[in-house]
ROVOBA-125132 format. One record per residue (C-alpha): x, y, z. Coordinates in nm, 3 decimals, padded with zeros to 5 digits. Each point is the difference from the previous one (the first is absolute). Layout:
<recs>
> X,Y,Z
...
</recs>
This chain:
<recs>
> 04.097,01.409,-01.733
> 00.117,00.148,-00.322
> -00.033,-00.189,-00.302
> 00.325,-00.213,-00.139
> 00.168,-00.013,00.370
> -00.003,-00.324,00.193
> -00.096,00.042,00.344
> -00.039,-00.172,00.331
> -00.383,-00.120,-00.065
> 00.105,-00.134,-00.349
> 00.207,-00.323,00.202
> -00.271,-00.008,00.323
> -00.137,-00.332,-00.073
> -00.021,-00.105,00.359
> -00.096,00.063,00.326
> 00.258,00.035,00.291
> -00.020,-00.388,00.092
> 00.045,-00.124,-00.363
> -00.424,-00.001,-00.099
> -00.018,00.031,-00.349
> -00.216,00.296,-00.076
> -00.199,-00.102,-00.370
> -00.104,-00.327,00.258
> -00.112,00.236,00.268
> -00.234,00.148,-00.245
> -00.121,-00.299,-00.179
> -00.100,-00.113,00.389
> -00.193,00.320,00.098
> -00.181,-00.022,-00.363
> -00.083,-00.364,00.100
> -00.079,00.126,00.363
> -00.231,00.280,-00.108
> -00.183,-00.272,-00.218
> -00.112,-00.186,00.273
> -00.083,00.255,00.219
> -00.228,00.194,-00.263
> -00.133,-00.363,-00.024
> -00.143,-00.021,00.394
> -00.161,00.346,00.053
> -00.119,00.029,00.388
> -00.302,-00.154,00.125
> -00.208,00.220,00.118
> 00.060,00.207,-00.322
> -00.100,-00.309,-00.190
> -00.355,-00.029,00.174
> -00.096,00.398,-00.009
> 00.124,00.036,-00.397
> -00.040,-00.112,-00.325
> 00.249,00.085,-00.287
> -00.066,00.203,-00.285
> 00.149,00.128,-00.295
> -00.237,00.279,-00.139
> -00.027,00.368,00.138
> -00.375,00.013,00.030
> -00.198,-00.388,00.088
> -00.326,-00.083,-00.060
> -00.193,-00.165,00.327
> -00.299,-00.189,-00.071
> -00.327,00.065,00.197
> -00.219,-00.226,00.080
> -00.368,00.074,-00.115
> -00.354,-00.161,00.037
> 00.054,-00.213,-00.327
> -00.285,-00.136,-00.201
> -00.361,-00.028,00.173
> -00.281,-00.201,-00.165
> -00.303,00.169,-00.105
> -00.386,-00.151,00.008
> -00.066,-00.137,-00.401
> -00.254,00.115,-00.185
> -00.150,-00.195,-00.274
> 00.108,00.233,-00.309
> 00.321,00.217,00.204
> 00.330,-00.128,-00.079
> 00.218,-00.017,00.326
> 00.295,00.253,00.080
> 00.360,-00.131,-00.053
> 00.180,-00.044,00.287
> 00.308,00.226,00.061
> 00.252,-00.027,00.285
> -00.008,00.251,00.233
> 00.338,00.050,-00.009
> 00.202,00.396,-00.011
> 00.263,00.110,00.055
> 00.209,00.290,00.149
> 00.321,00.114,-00.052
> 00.244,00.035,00.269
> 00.347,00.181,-00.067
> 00.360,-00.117,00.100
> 00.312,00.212,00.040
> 00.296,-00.044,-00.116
> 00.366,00.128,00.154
> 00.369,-00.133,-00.083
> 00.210,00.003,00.339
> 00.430,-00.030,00.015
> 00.221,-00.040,00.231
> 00.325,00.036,-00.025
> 00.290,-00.262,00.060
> 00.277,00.217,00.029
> 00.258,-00.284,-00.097
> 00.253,00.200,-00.182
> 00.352,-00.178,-00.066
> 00.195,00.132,00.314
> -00.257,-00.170,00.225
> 00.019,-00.301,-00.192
> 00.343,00.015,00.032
> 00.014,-00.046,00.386
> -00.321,-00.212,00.052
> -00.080,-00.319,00.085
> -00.260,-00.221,-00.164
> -00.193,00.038,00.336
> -00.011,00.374,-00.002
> -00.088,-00.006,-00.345
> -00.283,-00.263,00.101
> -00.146,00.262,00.262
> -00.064,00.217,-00.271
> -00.205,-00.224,-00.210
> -00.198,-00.088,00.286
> -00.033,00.403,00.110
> -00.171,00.010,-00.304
> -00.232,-00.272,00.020
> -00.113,00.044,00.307
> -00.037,00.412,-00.147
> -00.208,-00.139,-00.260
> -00.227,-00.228,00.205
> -00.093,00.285,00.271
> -00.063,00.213,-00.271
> -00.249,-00.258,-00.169
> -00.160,-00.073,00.337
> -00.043,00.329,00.122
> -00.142,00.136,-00.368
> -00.295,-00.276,00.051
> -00.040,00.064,00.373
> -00.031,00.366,-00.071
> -00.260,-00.042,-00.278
> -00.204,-00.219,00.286
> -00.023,00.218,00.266
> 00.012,00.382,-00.146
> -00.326,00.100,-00.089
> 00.061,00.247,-00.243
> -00.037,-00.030,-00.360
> 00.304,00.154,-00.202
> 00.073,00.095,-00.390
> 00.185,-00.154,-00.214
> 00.128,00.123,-00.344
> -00.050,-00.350,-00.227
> 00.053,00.045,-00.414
> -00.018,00.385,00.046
> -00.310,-00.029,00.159
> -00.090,00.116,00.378
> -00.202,-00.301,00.177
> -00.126,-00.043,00.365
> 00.231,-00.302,00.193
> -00.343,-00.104,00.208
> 00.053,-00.130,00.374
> -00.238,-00.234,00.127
> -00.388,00.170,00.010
> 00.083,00.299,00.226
> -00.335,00.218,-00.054
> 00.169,00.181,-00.285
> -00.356,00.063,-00.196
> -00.014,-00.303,-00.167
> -00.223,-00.269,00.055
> 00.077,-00.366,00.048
> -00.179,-00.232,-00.226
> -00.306,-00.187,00.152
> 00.109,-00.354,00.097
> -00.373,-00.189,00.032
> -00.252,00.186,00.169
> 00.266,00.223,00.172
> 00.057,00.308,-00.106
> 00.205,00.286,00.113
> 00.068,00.372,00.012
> 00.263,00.212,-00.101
> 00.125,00.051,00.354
> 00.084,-00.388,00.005
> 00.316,-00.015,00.175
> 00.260,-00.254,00.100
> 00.232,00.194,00.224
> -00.205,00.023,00.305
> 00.133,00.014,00.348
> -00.166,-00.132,00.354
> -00.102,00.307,00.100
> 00.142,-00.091,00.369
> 00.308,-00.112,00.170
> -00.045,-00.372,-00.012
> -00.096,-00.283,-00.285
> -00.322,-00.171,00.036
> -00.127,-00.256,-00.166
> -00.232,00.189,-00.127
> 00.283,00.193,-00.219
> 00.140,-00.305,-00.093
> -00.333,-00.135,-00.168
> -00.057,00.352,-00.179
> 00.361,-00.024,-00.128
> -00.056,-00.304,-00.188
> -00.329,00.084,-00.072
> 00.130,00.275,-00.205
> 00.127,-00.264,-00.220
> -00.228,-00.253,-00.016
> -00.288,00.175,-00.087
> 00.118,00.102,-00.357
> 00.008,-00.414,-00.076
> 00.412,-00.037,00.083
> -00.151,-00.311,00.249
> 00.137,-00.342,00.090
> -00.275,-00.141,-00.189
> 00.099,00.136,-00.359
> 00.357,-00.106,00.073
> 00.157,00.264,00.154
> 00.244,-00.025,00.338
> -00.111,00.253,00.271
> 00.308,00.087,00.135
> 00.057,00.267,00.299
> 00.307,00.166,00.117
> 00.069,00.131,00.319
> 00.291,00.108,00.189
> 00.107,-00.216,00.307
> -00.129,00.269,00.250
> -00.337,-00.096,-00.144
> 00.038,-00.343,00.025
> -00.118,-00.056,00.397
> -00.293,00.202,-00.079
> -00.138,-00.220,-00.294
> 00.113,-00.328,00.181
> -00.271,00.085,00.266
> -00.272,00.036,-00.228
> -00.325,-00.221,00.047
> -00.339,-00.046,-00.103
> -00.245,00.048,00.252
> -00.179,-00.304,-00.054
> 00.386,-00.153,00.051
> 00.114,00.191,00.289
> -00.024,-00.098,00.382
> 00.347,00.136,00.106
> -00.017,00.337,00.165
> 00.232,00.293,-00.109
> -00.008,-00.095,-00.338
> -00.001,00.345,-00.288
> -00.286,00.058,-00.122
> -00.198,-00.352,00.040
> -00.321,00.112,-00.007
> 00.054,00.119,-00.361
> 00.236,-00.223,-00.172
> -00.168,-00.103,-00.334
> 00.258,-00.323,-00.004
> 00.211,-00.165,00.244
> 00.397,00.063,-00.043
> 00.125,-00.364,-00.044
> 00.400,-00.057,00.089
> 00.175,-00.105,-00.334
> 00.172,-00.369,-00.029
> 00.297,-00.075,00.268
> -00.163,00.312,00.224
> 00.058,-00.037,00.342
> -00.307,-00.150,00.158
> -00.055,00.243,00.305
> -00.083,00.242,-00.266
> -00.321,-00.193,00.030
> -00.258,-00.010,00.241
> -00.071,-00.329,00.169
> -00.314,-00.016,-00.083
> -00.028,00.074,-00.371
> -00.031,-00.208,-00.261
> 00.102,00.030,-00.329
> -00.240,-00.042,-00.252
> 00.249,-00.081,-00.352
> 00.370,00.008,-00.048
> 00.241,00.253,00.116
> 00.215,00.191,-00.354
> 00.307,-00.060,-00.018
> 00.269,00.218,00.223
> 00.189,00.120,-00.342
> -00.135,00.139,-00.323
> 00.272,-00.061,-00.285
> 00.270,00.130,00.335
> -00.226,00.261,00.139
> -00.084,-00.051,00.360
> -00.365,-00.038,00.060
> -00.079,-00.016,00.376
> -00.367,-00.194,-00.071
> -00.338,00.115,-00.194
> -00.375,00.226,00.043
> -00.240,-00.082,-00.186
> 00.153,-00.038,-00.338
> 00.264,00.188,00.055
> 00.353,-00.131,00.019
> 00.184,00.222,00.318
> 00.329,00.098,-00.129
> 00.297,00.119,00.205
> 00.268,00.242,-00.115
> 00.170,00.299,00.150
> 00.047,00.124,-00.377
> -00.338,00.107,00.098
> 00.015,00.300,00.240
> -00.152,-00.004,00.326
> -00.383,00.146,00.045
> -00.075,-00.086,-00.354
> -00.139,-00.328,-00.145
> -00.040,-00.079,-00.390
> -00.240,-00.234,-00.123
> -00.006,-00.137,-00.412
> -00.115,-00.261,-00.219
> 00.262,-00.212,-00.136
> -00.045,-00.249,-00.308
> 00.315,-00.165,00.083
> 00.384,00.075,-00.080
> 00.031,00.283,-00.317
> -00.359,-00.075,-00.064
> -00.240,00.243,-00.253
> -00.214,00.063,00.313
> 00.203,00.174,00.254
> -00.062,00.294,00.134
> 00.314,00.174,-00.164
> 00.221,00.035,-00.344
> 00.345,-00.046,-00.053
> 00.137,00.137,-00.313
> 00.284,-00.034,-00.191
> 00.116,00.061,-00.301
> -00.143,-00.211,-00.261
> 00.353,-00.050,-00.172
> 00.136,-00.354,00.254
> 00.337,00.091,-00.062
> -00.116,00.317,00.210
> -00.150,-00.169,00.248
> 00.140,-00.022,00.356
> 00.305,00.135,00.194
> 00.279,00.051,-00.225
> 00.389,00.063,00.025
> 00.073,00.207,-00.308
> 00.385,-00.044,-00.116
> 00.265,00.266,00.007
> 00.137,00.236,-00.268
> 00.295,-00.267,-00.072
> -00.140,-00.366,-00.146
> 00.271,-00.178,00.104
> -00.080,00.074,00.369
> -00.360,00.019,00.013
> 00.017,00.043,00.401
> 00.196,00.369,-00.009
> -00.233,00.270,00.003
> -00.324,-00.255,-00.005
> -00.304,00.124,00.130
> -00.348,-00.160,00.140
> -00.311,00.069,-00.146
> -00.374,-00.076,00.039
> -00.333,00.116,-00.165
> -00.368,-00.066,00.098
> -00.305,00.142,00.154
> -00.268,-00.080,00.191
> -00.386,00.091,00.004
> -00.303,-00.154,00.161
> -00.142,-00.223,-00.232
> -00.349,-00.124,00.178
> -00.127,00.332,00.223
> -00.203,-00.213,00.146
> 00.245,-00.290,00.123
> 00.171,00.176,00.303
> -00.105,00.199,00.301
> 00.239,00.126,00.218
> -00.107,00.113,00.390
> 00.173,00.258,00.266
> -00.011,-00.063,00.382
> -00.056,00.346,00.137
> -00.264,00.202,00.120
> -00.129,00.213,-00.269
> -00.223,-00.042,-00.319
> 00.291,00.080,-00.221
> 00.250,-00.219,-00.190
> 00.375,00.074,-00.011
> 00.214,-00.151,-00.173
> 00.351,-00.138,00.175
> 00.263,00.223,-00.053
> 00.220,-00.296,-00.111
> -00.210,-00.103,-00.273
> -00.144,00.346,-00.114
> 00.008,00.202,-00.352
> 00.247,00.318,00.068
</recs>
């Protein structure tokens, strides 16, 4: 389009069945609103969003400890035994083109031009999703350039050298990992209680406020819904019984011959949803989550504070400027007709937050971890 002529795009002010075009846009700006508004839900319990490059986790000492008196010694001050590390966050922008030019506008209908918009969205959501999910389950740690400045992007403790911090009187080694496998072809019970164990014993427990959660893939689910105690169990052929630290209890609205006759339960069965999520009953403290999202032969456990709390397992971050924030739909070269040429774009990052809040577990028969090839660093 040369400058000074008058052509075609110059009069497009509406799509084929008579859709004014400026309201179009004002409705996908309004539409993008709301969806950057209701991020997913299982994104919402495994992050946390940040604005900074590099954020500073507190660890929990000892704190203060009295001291026997003395008649003449004057008594130590008491200082919380509180640190704190510093755990990087990437950063990337991501675009994707709308390829509306004015000849497709031209012949279009609102609906076609509706598809696009929600191409995009849905683009932008598996993108999210699969960002977080990746972070969860590879157990690498990458590099990130942040300020000019190379920093490790840490996954959850993966026996990288560094030691986890001592949580009570437990302590641990610098080949603590949290990507451990069965080391056989089926899941026990027993792998099910060192899973969460993983997490519980660094103080991410039901009874400092944190929500146990564990996800598993519906081919696991038959396996865990057979679980029992051995002091609970008097029905033959159930999976592992004899070493079943808890008994799996059906959630809410369960069918009832999913439980034997004869047991009783002792308390009240969860809830069958969490926030939308489908959870299929409870161990122990642990909420049992189902979701193909999560790939079969793999099961991820993590401590939740809730919704976009501070203490999940994971951060979020975007850029600290709001009007930044979110999935975007950037105008065209030509104001008038902000949809011609417009273009999508996104920017975040994610990076595990609290090492110590997941733990992540592959069905298969070997001592070694690997990652799903759907949710893997290339």
């Amino acid at each position: 389009m040369g400058q000074g002529f008058n052509v075609h795009a110059d009069l497009l002010t509406q799509t084929k069945d008579g859709r004014d075009l400026n309201q179009l846009w004002a409705d996908y700006q309004a539409v993008l609103a709301d969806y950057n508004a209701q991020r997913q839900t299982l994104v919402d319990f495994l992050s946390y969003p940040v604005g900074d490059a590099v954020v500073s986790v507190p660890v929990i000492g000892t704190g203060g400890a009295f001291e026997r008196a003395t008649e003449f010694g004057v008594p130590k001050g008491i200082r919380p035994g509180v640190s704190y590390v510093d755990m990087a966050v990437p950063f990337d922008w991501y675009d994707l083109a709308a390829r509306m030019t004015w000849q497709f506008l031209a012949d279009a209908t609102q609906q076609q031009v509706d598809a696009i918009q929600n191409a995009a969205i849905e683009a932008d959501s598996q993108l999210v999703f699969t960002n977080i999910m990746t972070r969860l389950f590879d157990n690498t740690n990458t590099t990130a350039t942040l300020k000019g400045n190379p920093y490790n992007v840490y996954a959850f403790w993966n026996a990288d050298g560094n030691v986890p911090p001592p949580y009570r009187t437990k302590t641990f080694l610098s080949t603590h990992n949290h990507y451990t496998t069965t080391n056989g072809t089926v899941l026990e019970a027993t792998d099910l209680d060192d899973l969460i164990e993983n997490v519980t014993e660094h103080g991410f427990t039901k009874q400092l406020g944190y929500r146990i959660v564990v996800m598993i893939n519906s081919a696991q689910a038959p396996t865990i819904r057979a679980f029992r105690s051995a002091a609970s169990n008097t029905v033959p052929g159930t999976v592992d019984a004899t070493h079943a630290d808890w008994d799996f209890i059906p959630a809410q609205g369960t069918a009832s011959s999913l439980l034997p006759r004869d047991v009783v339960l002792q308390g009240q069965q969860v809830a069958n949803s969490l926030a939308g999520l489908t959870v299929i009953g409870s161990y122990g403290d642990a909420l049992i989550v189902q979701d193909d999202y999560i790939p079969a032969g793999y099961l991820a456990c993590f401590a939740t504070g809730g919704q976009a709390s501070l203490n999940n397992p994971i951060a979020f971050r975007q850029h600290v400027n709001p009007a930044l924030q979110g999935m975007r739909l950037i105008a065209g070269p030509k104001a008038d007709y902000p949809l011609i040429e417009s273009y999508y774009m996104r920017g975040f990052g994610v990076g595990v937050l609290q090492r110590g809040a997941g733990a992540v577990m592959q069905v298969v028969n070997s001592g070694t971890y690997t990652a799903p090839i759907t949710y893997t660093y290339l």
